[in-house]
C-alpha positions as a Markdown table, in Angstrom:
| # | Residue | x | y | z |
|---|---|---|---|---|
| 1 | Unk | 131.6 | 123.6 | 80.4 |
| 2 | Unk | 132.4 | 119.8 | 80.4 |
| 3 | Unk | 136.1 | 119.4 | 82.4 |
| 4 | Unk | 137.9 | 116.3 | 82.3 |
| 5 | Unk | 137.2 | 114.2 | 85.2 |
| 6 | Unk | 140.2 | 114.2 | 87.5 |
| 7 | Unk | 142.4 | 110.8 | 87.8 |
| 8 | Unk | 142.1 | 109.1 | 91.4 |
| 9 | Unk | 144.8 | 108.7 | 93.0 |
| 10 | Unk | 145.5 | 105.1 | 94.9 |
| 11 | Unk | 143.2 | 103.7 | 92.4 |
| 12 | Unk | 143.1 | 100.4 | 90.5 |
| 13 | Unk | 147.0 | 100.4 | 90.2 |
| 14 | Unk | 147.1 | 100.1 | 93.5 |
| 15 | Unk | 144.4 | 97.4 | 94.1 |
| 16 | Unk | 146.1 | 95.4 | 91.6 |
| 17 | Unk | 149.4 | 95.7 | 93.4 |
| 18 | Unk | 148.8 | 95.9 | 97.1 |
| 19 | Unk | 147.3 | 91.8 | 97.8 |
| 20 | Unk | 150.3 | 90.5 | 95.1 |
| 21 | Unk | 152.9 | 92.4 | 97.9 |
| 22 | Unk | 150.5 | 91.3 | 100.6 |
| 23 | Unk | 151.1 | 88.0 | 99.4 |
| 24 | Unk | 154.6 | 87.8 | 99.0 |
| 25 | Unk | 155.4 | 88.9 | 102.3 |
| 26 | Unk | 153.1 | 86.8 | 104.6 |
| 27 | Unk | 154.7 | 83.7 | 105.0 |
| 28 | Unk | 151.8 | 82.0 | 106.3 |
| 29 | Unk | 149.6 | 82.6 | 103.4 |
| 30 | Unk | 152.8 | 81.0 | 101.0 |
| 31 | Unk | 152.9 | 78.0 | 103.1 |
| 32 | Unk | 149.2 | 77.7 | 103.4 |
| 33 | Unk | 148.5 | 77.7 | 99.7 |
| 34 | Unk | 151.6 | 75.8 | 98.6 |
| 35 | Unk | 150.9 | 73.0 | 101.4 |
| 36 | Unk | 147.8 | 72.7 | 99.7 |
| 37 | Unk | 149.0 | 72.2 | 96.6 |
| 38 | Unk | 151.3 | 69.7 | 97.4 |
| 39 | Unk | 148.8 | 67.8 | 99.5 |
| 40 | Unk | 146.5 | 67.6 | 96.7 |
| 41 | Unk | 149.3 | 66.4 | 94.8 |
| 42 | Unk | 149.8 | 63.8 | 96.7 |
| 43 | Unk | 145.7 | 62.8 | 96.2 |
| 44 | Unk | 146.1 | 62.7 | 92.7 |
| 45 | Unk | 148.9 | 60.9 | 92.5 |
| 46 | Unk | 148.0 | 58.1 | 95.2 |
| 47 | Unk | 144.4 | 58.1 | 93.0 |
| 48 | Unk | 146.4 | 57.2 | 90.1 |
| 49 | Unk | 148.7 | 54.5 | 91.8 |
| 50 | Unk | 146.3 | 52.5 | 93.3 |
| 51 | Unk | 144.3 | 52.0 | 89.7 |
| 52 | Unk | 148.2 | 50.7 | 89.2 |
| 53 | Unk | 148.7 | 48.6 | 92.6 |
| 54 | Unk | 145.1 | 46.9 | 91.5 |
| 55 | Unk | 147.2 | 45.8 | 88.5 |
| 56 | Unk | 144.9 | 47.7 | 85.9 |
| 57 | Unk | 146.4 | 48.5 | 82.4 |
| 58 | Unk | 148.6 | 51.6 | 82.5 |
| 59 | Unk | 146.8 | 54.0 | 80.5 |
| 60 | Unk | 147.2 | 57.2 | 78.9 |
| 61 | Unk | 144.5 | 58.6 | 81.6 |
| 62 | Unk | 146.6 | 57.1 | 84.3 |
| 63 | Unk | 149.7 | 59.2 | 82.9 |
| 64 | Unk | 147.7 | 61.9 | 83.0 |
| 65 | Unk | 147.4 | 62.0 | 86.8 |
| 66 | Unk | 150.7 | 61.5 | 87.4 |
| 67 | Unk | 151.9 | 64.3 | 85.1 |
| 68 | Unk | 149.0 | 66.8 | 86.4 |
| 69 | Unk | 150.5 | 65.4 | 90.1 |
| 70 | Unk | 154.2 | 66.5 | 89.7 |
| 71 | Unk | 152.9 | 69.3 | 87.6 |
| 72 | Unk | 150.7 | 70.5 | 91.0 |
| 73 | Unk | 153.6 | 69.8 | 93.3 |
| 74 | Unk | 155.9 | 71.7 | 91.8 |
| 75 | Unk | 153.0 | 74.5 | 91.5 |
| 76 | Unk | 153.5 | 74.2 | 95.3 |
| 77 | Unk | 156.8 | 74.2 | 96.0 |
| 78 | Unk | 157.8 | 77.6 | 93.5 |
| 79 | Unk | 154.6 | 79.0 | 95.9 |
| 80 | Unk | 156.1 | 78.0 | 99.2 |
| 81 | Unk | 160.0 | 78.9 | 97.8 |
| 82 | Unk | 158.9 | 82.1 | 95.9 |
| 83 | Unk | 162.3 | 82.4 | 93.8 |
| 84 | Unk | 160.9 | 85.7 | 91.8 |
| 85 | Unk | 163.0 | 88.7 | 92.8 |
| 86 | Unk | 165.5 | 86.9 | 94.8 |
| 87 | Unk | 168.0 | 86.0 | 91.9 |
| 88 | Unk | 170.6 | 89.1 | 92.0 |
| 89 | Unk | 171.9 | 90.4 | 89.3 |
| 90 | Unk | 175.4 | 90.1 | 87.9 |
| 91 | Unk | 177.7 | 93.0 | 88.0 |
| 92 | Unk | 180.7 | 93.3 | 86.0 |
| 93 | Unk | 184.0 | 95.3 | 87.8 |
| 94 | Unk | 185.7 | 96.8 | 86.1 |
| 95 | Unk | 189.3 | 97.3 | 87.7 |
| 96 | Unk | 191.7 | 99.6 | 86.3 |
| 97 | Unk | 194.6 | 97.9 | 87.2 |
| 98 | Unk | 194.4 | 95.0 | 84.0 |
């Protein structure tokens, strides 16, 4: 009596796909996002560099922010760039004429 219930179609694959493609193709949302990034690594990093400007100790915490800055800035630039699928791949000729 029980039947299997039947598998919907455009489900959850689909969800999971659909905003990841909606993302990569709207420019606007890449430059948005990775703008923000970079903006906010500029904050931390300027945070950081005027506990050095003060002349304050360097410390380990201070290194921190710097790191975590470049780390968020380049966070934003591979967002704005988006290099995932545009490296081609190599292809080998072969030429019968070696």
């Amino acid at each position: 009596m029980s039947t299997a219930p039947e598998a919907p179609t455009g489900g959850a694959d689909t969800a999971v796909s659909k905003p990841s493609q909606l993302f990569k193709s709207c420019w606007s949302c890449r430059v948005l996002s990775g703008g923000a990034l970079v903006l906010s690594a500029a904050y931390v990093f300027n945070a950081a560099r005027k506990v050095m400007l003060k002349g304050g100790p360097t410390s380990m915490g201070t290194v921190a922010q710097i790191t975590f800055a470049a780390s968020l800035a380049a966070w934003g630039v591979v967002v704005i760039v988006d290099p995932v699928g545009k490296a081609k791949k190599k292809t080998h000729r072969v030429s019968g004429n070696s």
